[in-house]
N, C-alpha and C positions, 0 to 999 in steps of 0.2 A: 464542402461545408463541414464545420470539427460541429462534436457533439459528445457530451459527454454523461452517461447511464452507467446503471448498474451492467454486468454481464450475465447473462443469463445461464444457470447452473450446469446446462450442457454445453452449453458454448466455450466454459471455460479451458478449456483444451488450447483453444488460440491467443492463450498468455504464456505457454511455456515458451517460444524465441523472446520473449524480453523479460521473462524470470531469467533464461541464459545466463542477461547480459548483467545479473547480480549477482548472479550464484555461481561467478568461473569454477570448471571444473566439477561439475555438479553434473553427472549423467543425465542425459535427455529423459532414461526411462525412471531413472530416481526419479527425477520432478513432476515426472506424470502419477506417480505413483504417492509421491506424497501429497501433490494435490487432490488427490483420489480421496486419500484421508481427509485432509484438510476442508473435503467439499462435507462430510459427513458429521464436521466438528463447527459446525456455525461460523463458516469463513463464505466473506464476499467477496467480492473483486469489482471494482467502478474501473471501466474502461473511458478511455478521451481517442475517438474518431476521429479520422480525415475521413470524409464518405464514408465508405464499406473498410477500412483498412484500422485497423489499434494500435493506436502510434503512443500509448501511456497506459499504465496503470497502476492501481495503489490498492492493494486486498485490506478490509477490512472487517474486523475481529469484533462482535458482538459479547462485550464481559459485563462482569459483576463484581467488583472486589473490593473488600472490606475499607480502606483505605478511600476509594475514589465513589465508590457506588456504581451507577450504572453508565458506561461509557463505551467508546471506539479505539481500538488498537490501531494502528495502521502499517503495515506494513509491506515491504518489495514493492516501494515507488521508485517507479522507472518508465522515461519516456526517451523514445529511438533519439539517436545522437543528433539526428536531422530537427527535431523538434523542442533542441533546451534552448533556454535563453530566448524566451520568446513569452513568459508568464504563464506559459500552458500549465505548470506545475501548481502555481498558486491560484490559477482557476479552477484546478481538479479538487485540490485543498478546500477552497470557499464551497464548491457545491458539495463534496462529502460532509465538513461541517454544518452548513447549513442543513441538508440533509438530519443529520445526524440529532441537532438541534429540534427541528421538529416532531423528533421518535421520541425525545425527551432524553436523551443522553447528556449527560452531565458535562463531561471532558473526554480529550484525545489523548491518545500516549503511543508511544513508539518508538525505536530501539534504533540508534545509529552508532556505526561505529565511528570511536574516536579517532581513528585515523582518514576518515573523510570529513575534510575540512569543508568541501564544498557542501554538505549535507548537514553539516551542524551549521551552517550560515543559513544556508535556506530556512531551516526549522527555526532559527533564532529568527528570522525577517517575518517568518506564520505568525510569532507570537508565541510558540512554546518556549518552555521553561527547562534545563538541566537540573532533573533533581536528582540524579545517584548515578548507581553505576548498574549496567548487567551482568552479570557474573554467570559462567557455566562451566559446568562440568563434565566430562564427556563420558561415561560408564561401559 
């Protein structure tokens, strides 16, 4: 039976094999270690279960900003290879919205890159909108 909840703030430890699978090349203990931060900077994580196993998820970011008001970030959505193309993604989508929706958050926003095509599709079929660009700098 799938089931799809928030993760519980010590449990998060059992997202870094499918943070991996977005962050090639990304040390196992770097990702524990900036989830470590990340757990202390108002970051969630919604999991999507088969039984006892986390076969998805999508961290999201509780903001504030001038521009949008009060909203969800969403980011490092990722469901194991054995579980795309199956809608799981856009049902994890609808209950974090929803969700979201009833906290009183305004809007979603999220950062994809341009060269995954399959991921700006998806995000256009949710219903978001392209509005700029991300730009970074590395110090």
């Amino acid at each position: 039976m799938r089931s799809i909840k928030f993760i519980e703030k010590e449990d998060l430890p059992i997202i870094i094999p499918l943070l991996e699978l977005v962050n090639e090349g990304t040390d196992m203990a770097v990702l524990h270690e900036r989830l470590q931060a990340m757990m202390a900077a108002n970051y969630r994580c919604v999991g999507v279960f088969d039984e006892a196993e986390v076969v998805g998820i999508c961290g999201v970011w509780i903001l504030v900003k001038h521009y949008v008001g009060r909203h969800i970030e969403l980011d490092n959505v990722v469901l194991l290879p054995a579980y795309r193309s199956m809608g799981i993604g856009e049902e994890m989508i609808l209950w974090i919205e929803s969700w979201a929706g009833q906290q009183g958050y305004v809007a979603g926003e999220l950062n994809c890159y341009v060269n995954n095509s399959a991921a700006i599709k998806f995000w256009l079929n949710q219903g978001y909108k392209i509005l700029g660009f991300h730009f970074q700098k590395k110090l």
